[in-house]
PDBQT receptor file of N, H, CA, C and O in Angstrom, charges set to zero:
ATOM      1  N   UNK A   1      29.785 204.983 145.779  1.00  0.00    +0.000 N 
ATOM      2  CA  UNK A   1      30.455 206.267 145.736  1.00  0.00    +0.000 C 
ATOM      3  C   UNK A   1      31.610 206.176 144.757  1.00  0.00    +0.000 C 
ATOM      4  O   UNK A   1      32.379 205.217 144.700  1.00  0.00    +0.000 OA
ATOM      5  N   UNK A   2      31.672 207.389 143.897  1.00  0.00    +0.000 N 
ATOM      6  H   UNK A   2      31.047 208.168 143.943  1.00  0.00    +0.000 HD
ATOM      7  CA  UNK A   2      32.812 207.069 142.880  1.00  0.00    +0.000 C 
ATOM      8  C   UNK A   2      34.273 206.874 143.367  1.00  0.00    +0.000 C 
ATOM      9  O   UNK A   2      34.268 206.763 144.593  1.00  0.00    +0.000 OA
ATOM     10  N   UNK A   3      35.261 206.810 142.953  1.00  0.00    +0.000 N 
ATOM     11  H   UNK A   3      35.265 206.900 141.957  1.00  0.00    +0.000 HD
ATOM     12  CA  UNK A   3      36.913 206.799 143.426  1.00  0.00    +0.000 C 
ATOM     13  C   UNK A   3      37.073 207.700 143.773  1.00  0.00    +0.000 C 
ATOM     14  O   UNK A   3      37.607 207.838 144.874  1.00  0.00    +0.000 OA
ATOM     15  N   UNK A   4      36.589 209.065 142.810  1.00  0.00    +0.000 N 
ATOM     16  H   UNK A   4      36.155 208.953 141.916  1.00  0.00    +0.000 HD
ATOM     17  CA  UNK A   4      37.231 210.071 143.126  1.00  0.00    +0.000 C 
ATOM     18  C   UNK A   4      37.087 211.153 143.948  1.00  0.00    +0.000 C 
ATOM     19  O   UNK A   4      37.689 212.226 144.000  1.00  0.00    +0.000 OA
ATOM     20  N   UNK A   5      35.724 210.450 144.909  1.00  0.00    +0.000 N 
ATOM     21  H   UNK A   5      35.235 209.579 144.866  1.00  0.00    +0.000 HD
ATOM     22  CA  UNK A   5      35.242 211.180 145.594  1.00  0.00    +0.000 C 
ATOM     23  C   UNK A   5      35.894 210.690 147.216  1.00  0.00    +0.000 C 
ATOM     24  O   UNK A   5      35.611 211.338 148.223  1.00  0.00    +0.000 OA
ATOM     25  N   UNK A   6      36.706 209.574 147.248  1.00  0.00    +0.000 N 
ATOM     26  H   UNK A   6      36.936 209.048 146.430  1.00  0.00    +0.000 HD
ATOM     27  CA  UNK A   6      37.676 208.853 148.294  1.00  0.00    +0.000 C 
ATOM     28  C   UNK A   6      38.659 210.267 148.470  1.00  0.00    +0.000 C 
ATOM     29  O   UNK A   6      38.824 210.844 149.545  1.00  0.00    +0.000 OA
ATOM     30  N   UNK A   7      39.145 210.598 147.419  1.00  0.00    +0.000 N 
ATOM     31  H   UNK A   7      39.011 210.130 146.546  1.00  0.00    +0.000 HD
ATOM     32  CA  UNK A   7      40.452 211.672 148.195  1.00  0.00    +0.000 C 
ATOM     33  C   UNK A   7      39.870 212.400 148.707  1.00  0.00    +0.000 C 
ATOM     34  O   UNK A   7      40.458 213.480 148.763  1.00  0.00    +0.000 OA
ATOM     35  N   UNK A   8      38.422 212.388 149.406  1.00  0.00    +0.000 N 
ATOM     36  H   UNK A   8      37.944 211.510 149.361  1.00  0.00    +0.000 HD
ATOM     37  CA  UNK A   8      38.144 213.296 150.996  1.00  0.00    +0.000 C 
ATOM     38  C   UNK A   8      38.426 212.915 151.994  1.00  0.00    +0.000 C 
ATOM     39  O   UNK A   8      38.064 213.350 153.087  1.00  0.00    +0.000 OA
ATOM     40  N   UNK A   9      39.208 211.927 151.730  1.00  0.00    +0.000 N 
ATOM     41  H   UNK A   9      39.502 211.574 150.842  1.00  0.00    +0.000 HD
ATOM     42  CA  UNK A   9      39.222 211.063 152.721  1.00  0.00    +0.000 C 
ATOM     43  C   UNK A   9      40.772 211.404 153.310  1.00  0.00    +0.000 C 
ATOM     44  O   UNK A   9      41.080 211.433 154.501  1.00  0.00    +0.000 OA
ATOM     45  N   UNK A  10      41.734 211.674 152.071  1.00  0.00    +0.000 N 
ATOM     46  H   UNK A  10      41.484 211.650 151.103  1.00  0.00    +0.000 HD
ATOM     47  CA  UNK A  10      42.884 212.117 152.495  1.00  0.00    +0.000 C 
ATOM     48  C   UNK A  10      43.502 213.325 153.041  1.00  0.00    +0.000 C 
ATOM     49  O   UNK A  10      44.722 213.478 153.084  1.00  0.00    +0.000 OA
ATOM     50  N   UNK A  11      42.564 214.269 153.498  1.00  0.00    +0.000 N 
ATOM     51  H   UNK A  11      41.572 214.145 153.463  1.00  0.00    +0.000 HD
ATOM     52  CA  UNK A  11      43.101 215.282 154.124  1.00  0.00    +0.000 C 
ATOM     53  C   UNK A  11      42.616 215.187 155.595  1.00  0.00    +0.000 C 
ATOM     54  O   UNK A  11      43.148 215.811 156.513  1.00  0.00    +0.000 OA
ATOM     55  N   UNK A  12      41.563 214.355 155.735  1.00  0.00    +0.000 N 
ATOM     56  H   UNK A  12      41.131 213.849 154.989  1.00  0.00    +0.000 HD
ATOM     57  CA  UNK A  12      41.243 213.721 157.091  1.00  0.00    +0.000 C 
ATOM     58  C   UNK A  12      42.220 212.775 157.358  1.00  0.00    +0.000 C 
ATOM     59  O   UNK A  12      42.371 212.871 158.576  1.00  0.00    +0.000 OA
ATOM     60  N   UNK A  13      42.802 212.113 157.044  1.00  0.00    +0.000 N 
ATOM     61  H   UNK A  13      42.680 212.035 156.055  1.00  0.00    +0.000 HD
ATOM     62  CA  UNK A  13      44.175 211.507 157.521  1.00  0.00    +0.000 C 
ATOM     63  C   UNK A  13      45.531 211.921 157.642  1.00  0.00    +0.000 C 
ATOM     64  O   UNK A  13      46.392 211.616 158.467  1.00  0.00    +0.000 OA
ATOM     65  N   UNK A  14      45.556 213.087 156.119  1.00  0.00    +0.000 N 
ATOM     66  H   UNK A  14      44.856 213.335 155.449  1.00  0.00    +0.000 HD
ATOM     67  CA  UNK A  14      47.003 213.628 156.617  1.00  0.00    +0.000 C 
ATOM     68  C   UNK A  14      47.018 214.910 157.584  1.00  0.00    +0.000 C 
ATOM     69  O   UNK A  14      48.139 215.327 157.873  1.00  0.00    +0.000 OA
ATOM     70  N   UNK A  15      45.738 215.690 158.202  1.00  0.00    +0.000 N 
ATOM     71  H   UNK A  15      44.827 215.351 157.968  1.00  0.00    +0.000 HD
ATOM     72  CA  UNK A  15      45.782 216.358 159.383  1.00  0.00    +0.000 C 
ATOM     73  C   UNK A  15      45.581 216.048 161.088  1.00  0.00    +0.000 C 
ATOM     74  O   UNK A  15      46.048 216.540 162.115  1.00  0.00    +0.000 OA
ATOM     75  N   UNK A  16      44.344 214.639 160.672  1.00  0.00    +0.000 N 
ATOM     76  H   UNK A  16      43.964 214.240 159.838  1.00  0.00    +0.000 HD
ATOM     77  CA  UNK A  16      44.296 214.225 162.121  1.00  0.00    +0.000 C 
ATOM     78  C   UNK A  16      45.214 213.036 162.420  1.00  0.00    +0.000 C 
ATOM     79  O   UNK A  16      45.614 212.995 163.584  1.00  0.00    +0.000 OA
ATOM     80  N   UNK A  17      45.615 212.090 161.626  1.00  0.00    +0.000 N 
ATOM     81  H   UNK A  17      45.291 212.124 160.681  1.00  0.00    +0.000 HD
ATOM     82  CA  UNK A  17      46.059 211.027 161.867  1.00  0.00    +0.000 C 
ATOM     83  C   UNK A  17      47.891 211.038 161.480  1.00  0.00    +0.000 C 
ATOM     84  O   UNK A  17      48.706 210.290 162.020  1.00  0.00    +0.000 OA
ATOM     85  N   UNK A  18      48.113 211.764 160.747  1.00  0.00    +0.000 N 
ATOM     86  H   UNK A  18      47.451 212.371 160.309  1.00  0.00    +0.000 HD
ATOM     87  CA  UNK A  18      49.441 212.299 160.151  1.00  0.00    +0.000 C 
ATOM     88  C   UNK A  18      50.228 213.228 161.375  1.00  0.00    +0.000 C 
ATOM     89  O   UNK A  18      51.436 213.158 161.599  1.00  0.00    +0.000 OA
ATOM     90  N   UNK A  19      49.426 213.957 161.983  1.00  0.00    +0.000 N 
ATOM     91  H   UNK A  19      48.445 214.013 161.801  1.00  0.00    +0.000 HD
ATOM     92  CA  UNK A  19      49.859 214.798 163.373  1.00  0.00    +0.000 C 
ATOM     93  C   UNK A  19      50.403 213.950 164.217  1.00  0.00    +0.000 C 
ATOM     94  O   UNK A  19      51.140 214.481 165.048  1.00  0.00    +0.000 OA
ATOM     95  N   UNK A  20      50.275 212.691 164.289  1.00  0.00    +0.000 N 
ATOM     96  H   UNK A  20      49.676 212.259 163.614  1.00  0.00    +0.000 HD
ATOM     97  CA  UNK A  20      50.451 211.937 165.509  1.00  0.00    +0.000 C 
ATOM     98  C   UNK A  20      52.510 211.313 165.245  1.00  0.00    +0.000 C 
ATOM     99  O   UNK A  20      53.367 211.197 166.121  1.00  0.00    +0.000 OA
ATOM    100  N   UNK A  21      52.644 211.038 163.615  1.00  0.00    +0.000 N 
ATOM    101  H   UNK A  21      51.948 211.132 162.904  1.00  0.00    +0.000 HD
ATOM    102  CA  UNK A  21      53.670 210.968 163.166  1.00  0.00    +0.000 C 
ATOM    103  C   UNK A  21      54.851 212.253 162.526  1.00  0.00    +0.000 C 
ATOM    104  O   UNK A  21      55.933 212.048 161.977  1.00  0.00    +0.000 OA
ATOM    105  N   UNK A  22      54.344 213.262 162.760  1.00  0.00    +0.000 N 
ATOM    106  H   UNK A  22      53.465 213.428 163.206  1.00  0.00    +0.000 HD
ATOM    107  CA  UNK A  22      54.674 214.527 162.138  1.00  0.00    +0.000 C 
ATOM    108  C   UNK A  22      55.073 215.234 163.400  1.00  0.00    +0.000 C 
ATOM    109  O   UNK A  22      55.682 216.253 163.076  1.00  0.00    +0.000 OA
ATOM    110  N   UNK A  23      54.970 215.101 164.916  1.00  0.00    +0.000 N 
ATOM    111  H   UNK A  23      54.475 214.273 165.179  1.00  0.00    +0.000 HD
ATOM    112  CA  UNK A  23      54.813 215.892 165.863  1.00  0.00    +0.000 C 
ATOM    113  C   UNK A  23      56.831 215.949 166.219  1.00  0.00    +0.000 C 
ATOM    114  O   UNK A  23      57.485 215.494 167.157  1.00  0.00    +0.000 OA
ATOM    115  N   UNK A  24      57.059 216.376 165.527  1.00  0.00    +0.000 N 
ATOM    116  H   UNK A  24      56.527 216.746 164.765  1.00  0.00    +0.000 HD
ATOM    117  CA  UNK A  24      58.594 217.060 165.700  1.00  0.00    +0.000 C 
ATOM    118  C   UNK A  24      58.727 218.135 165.272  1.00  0.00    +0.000 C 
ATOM    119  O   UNK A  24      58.050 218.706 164.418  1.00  0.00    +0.000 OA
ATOM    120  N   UNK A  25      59.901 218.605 166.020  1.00  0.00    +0.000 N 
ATOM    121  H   UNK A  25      60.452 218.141 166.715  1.00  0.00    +0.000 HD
ATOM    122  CA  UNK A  25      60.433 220.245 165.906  1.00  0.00    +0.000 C 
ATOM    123  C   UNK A  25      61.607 220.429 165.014  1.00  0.00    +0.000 C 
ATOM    124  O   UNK A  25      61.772 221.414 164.293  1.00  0.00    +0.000 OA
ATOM    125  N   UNK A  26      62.646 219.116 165.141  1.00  0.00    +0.000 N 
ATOM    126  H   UNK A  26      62.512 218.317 165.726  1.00  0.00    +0.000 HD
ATOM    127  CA  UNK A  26      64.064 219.312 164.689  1.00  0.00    +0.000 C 
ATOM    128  C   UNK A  26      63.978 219.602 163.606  1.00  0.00    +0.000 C 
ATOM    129  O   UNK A  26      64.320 220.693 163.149  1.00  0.00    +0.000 OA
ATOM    130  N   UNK A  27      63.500 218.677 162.982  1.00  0.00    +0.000 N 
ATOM    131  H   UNK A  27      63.222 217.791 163.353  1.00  0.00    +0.000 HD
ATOM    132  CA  UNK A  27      64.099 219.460 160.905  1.00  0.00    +0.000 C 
ATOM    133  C   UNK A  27      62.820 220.375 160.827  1.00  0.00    +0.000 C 
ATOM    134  O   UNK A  27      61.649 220.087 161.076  1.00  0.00    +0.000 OA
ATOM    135  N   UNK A  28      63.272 221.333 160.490  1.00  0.00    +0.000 N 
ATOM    136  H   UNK A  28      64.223 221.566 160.288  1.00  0.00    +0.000 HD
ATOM    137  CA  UNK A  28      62.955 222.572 159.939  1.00  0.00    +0.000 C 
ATOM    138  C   UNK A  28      62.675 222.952 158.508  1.00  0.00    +0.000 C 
ATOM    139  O   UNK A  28      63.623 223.016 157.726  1.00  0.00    +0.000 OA
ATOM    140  N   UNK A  29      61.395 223.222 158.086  1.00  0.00    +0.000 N 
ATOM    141  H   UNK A  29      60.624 223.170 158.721  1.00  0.00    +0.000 HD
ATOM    142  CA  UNK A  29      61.372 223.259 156.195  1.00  0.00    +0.000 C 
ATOM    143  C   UNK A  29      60.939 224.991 156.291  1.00  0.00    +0.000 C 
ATOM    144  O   UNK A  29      60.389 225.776 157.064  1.00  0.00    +0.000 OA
ATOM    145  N   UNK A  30      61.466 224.966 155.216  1.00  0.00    +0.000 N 
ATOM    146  H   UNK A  30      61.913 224.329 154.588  1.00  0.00    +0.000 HD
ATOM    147  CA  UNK A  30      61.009 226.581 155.368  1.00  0.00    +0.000 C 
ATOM    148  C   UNK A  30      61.379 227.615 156.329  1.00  0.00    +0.000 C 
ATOM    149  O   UNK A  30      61.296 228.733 155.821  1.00  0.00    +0.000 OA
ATOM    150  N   UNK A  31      61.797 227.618 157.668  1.00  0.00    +0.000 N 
ATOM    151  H   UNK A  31      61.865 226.710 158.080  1.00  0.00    +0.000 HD
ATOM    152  CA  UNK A  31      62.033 228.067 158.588  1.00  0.00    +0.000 C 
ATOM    153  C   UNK A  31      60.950 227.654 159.403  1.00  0.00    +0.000 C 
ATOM    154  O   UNK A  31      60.957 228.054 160.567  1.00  0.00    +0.000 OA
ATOM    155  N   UNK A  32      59.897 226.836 158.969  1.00  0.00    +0.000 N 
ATOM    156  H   UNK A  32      59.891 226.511 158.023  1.00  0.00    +0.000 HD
ATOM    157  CA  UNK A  32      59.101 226.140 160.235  1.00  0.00    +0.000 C 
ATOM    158  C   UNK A  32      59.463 224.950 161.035  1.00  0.00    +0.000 C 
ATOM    159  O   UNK A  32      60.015 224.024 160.441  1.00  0.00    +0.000 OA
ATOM    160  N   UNK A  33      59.174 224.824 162.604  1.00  0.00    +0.000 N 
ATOM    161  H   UNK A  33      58.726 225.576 163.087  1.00  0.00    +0.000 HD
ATOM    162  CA  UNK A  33      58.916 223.532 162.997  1.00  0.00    +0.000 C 
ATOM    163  C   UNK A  33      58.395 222.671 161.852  1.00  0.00    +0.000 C 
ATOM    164  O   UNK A  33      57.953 223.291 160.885  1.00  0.00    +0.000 OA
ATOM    165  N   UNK A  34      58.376 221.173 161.802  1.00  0.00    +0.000 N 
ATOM    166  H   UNK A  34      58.735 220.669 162.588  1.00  0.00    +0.000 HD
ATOM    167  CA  UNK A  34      57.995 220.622 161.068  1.00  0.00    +0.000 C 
ATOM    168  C   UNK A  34      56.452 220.660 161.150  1.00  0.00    +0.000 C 
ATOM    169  O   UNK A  34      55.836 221.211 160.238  1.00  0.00    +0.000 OA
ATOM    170  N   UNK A  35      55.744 220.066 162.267  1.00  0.00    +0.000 N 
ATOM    171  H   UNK A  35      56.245 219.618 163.008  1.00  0.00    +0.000 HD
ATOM    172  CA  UNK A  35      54.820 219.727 162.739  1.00  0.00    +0.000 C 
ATOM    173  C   UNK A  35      54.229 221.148 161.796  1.00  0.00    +0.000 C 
ATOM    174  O   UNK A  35      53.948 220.785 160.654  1.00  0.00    +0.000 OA
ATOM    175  N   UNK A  36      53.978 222.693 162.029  1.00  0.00    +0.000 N 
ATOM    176  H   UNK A  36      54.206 222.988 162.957  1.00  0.00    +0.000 HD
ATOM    177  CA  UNK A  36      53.519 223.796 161.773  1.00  0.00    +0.000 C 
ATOM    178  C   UNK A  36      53.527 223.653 159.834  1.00  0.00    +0.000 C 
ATOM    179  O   UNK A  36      52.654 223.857 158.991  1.00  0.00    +0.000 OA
ATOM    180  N   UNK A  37      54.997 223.201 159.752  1.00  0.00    +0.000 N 
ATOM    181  H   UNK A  37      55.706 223.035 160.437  1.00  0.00    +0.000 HD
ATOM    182  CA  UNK A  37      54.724 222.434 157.933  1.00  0.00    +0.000 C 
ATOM    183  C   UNK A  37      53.990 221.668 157.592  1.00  0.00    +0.000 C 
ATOM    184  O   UNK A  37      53.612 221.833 156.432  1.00  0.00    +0.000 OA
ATOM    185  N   UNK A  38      53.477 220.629 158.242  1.00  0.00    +0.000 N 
ATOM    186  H   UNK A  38      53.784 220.495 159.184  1.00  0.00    +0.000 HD
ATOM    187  CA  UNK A  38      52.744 219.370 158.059  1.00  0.00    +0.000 C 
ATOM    188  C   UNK A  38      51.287 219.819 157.955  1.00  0.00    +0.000 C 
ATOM    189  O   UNK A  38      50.456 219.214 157.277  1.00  0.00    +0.000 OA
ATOM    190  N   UNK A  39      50.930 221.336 158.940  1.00  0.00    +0.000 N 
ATOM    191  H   UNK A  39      51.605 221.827 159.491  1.00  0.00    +0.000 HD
ATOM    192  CA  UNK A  39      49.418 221.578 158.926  1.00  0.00    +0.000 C 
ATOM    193  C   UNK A  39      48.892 222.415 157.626  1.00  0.00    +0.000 C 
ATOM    194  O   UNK A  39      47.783 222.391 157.092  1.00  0.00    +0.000 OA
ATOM    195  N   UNK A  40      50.183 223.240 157.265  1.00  0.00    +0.000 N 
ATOM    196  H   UNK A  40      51.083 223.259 157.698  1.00  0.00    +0.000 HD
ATOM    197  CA  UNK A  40      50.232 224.206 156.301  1.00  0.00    +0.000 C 
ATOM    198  C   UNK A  40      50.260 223.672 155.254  1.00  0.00    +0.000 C 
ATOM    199  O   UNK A  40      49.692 224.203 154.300  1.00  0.00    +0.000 OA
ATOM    200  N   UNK A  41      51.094 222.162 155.086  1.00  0.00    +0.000 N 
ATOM    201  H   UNK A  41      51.555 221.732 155.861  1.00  0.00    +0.000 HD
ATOM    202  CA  UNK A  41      51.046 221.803 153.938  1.00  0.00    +0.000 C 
ATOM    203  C   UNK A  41      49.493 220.661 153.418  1.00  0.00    +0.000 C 
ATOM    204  O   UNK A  41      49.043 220.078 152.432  1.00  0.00    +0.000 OA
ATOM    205  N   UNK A  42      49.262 220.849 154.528  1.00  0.00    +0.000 N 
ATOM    206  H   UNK A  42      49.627 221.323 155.329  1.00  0.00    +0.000 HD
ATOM    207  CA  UNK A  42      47.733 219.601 154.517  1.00  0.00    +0.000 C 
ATOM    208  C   UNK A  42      46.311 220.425 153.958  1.00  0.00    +0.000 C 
ATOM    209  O   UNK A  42      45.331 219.991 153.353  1.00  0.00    +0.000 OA
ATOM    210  N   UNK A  43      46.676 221.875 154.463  1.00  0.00    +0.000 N 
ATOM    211  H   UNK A  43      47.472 222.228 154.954  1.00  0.00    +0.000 HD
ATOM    212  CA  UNK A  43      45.803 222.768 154.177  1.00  0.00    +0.000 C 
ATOM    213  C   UNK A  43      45.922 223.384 152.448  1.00  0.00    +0.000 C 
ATOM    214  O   UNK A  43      44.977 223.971 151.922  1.00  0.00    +0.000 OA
ATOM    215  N   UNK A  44      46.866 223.197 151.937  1.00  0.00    +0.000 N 
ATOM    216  H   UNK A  44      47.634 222.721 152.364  1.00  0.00    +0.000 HD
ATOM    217  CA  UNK A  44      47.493 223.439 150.751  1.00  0.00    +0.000 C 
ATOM    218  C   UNK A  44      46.666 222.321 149.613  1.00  0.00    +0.000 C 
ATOM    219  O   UNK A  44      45.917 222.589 148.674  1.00  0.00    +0.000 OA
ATOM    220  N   UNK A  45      47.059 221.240 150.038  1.00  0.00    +0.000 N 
ATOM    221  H   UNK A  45      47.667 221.023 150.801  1.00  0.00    +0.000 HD
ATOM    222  CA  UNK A  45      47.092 219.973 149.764  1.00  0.00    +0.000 C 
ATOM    223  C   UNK A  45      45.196 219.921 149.694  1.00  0.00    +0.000 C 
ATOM    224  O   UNK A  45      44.559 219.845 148.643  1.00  0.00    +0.000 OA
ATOM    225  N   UNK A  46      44.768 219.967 150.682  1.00  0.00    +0.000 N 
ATOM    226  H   UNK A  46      45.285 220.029 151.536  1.00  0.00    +0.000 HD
ATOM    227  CA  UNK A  46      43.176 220.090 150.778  1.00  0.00    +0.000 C 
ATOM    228  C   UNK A  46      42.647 220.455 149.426  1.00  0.00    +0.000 C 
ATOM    229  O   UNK A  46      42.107 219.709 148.609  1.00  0.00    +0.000 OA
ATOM    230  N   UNK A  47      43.043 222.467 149.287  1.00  0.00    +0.000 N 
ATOM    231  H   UNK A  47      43.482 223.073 149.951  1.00  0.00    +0.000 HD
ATOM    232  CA  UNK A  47      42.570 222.485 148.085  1.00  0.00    +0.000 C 
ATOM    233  C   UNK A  47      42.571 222.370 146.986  1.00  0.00    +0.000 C 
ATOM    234  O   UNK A  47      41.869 222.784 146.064  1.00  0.00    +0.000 OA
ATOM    235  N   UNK A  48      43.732 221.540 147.121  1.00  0.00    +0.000 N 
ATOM    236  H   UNK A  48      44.302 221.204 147.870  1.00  0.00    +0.000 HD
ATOM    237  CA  UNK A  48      43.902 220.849 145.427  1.00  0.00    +0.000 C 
ATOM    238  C   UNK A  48      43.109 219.922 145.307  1.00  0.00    +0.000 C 
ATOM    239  O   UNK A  48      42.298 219.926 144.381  1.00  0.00    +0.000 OA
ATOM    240  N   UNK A  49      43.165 218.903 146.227  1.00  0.00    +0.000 N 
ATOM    241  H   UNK A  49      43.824 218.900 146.980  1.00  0.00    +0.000 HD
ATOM    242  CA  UNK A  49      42.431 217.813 145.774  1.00  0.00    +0.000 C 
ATOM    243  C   UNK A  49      40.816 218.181 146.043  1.00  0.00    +0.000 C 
ATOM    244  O   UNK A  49      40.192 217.336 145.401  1.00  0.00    +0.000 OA
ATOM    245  N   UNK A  50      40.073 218.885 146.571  1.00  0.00    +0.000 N 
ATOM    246  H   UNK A  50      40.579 219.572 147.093  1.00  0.00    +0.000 HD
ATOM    247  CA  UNK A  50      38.944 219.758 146.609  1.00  0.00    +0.000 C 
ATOM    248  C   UNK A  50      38.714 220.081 145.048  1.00  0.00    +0.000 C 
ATOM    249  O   UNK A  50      37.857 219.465 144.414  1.00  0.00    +0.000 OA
ATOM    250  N   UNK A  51      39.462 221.006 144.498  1.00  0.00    +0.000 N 
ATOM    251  H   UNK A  51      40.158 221.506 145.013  1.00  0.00    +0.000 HD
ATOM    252  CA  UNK A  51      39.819 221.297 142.870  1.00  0.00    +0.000 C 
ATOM    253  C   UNK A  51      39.708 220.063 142.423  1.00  0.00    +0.000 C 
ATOM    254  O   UNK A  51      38.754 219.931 141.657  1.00  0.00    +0.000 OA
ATOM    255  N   UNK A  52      40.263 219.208 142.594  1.00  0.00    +0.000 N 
ATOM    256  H   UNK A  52      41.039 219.316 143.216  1.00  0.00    +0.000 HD
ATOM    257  CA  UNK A  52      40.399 217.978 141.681  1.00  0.00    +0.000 C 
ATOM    258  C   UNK A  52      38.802 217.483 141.280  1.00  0.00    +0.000 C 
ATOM    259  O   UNK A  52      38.339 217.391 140.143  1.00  0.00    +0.000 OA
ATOM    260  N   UNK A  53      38.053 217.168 142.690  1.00  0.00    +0.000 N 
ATOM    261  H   UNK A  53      38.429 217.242 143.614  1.00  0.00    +0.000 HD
ATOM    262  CA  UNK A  53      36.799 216.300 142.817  1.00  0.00    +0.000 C 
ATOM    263  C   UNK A  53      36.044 217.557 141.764  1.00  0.00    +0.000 C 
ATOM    264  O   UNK A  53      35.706 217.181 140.641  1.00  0.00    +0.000 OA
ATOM    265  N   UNK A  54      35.824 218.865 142.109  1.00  0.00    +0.000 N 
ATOM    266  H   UNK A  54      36.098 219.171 143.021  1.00  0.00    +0.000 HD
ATOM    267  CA  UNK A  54      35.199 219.861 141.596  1.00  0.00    +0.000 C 
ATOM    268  C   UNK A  54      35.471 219.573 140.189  1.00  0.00    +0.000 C 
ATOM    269  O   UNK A  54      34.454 219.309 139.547  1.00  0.00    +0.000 OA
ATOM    270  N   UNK A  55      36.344 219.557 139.672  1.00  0.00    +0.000 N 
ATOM    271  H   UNK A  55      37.170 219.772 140.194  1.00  0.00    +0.000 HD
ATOM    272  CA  UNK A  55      36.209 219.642 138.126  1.00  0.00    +0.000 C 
ATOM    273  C   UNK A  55      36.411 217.903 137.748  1.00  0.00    +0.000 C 
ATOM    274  O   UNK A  55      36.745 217.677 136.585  1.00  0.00    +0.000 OA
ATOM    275  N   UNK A  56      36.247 216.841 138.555  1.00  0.00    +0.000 N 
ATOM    276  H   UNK A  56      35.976 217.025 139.500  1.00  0.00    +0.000 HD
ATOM    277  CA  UNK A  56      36.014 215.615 137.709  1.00  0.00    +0.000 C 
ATOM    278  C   UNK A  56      34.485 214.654 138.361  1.00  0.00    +0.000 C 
ATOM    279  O   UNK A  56      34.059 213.511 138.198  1.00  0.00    +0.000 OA
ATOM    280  N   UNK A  57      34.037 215.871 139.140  1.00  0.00    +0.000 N 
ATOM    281  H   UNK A  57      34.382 216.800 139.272  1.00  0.00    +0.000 HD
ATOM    282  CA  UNK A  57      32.332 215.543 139.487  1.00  0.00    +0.000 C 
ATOM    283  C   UNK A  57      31.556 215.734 138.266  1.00  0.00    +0.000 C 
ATOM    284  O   UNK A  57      31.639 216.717 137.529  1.00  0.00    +0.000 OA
ATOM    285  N   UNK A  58      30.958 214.937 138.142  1.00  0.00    +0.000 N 
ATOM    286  H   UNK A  58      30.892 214.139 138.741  1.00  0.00    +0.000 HD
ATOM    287  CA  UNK A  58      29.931 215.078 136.927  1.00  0.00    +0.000 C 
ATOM    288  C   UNK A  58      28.949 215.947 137.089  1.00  0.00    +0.000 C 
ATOM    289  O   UNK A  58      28.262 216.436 136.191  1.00  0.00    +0.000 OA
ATOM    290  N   UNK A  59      28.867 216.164 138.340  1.00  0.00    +0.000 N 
ATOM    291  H   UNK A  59      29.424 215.767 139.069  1.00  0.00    +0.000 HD
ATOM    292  CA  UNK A  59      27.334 216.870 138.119  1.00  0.00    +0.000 C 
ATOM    293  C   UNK A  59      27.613 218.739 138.195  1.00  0.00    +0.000 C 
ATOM    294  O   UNK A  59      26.682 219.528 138.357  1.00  0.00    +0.000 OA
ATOM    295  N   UNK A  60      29.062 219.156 138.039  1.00  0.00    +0.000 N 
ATOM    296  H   UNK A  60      29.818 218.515 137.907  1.00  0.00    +0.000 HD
ATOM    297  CA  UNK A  60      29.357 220.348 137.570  1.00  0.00    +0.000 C 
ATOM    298  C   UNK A  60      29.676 220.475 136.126  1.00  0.00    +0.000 C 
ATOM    299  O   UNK A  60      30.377 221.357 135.628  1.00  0.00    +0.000 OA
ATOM    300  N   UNK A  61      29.174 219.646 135.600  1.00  0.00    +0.000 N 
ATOM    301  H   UNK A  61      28.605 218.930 136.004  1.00  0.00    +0.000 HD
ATOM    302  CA  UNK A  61      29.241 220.193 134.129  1.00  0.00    +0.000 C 
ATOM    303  C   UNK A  61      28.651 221.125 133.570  1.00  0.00    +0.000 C 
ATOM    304  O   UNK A  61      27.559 221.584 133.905  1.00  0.00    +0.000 OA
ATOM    305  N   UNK A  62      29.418 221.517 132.561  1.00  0.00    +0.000 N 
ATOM    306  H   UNK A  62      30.305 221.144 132.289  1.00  0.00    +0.000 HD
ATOM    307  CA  UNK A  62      28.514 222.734 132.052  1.00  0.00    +0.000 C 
ATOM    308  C   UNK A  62      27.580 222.270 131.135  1.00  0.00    +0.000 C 
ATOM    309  O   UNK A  62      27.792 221.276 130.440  1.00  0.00    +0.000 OA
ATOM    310  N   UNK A  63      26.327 223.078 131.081  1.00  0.00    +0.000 N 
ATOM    311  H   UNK A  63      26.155 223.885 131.646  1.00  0.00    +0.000 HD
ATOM    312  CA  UNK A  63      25.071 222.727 130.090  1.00  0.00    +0.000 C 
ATOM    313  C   UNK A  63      24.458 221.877 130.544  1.00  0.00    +0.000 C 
ATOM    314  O   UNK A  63      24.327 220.777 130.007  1.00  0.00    +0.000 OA
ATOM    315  N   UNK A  64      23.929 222.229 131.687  1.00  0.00    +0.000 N 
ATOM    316  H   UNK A  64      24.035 223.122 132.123  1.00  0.00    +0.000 HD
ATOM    317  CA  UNK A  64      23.456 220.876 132.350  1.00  0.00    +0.000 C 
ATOM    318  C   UNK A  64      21.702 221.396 132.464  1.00  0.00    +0.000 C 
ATOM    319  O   UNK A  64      20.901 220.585 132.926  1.00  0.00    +0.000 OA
ATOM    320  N   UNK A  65      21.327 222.469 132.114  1.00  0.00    +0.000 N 
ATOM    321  H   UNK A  65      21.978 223.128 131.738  1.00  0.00    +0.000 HD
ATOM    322  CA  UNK A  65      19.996 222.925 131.605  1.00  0.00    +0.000 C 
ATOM    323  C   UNK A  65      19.653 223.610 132.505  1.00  0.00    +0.000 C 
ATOM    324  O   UNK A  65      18.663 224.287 132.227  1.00  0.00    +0.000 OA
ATOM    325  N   UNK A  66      20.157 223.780 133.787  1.00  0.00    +0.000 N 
ATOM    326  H   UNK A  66      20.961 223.230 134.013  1.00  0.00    +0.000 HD
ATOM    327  CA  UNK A  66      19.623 224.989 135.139  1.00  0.00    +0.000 C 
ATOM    328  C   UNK A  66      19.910 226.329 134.320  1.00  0.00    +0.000 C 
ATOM    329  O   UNK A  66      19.695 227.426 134.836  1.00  0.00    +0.000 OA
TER     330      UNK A  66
């Protein structure tokens, strides 16, 4: 499997496994609990690196004869 197909791997860790270290209220970003930042920002975060794999997968190239 290529490298760059591993950062799927990182939004499965920073939502299920990141929750377990993130589960506070006190500091506040944005006007959120933290924890409510941590999900929002994981979900953010997702589709970038989603974007990322999409345009450095080879097999979305263009001219590919379909």
């Amino acid at each position: 499997m290529s490298t760059f197909k591993w950062l799927t791997v990182l939004p499965f860790i920073g939502l299920l496994v990141g929750v377990y270290f993130a589960n506070r209220v006190t500091p506040f970003v944005f006007g959120l609990p933290f924890l409510m930042f941590w999900c929002i920002l994981w979900v953010v975060l997702t589709s970038i690196i989603m974007a990322i794999i999409y345009k450095t997968d080879p097999a979305n190239k263009e001219g590919d004869g379909s």
